[in-house]
N, C-alpha and C positions, 0 to 999 in steps of 0.2 A: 379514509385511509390513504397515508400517503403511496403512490405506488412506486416501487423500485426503477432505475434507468432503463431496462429493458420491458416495463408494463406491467410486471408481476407484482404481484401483492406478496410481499415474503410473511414467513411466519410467525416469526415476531410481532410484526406490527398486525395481522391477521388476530394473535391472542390479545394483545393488550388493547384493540379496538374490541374485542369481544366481551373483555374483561370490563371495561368500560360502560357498555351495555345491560351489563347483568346487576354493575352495582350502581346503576340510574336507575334501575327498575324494583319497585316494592314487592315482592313475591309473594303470596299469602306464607303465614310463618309452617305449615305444617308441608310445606310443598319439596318434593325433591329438592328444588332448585335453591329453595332458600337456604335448608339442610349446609347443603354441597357450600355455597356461602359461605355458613357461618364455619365450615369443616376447616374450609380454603383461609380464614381469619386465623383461627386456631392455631394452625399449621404454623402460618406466620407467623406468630407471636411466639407459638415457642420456637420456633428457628433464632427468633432476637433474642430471645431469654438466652438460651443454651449461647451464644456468639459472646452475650455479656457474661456469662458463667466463668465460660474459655478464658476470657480477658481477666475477669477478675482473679484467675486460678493463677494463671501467669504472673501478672504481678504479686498476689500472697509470696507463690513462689519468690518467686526475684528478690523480695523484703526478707522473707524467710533467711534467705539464703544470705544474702549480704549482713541480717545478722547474729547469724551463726559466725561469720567469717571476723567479726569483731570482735567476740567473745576472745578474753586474755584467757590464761590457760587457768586463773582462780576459777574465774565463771563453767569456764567448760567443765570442770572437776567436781564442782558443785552442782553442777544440772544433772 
């Protein structure tokens, strides 16, 4: 762990050296620790999902709307 200028070890680098540890190590599969693991995966996976959701919602949006705003006034009358 690298330590901070004044010799501390900050917290940051204290989780993601921990973090480190825990996914070098095989854990039997039915163990807390493995659990909490595969929890901790999950987690993150749907945090990416839902971020790409977002993005994609936005842009629909954006498309949506730009073409609606093209529509001459036959089209809009007819929709």
């Amino acid at each position: 762990i690298q330590a901070s200028k004044d010799g501390t070890y900050g917290k940051t680098n204290v989780s993601n050296y921990l973090k480190s540890l825990r996914h070098g190590y095989e854990f039997p599969e039915e163990s807390l620790e493995s659990k909490l693991l595969k929890a901790q995966e999950l987690l993150a996976e749907e945090k990416d999902i839902k971020a790409d959701i977002k993005a994609d919602s936005a842009e629909l949006h954006s498309k949506t709307k730009a073409a609606i705003e093209a529509l001459d006034d036959a089209e809009a009358l007819a929709l």
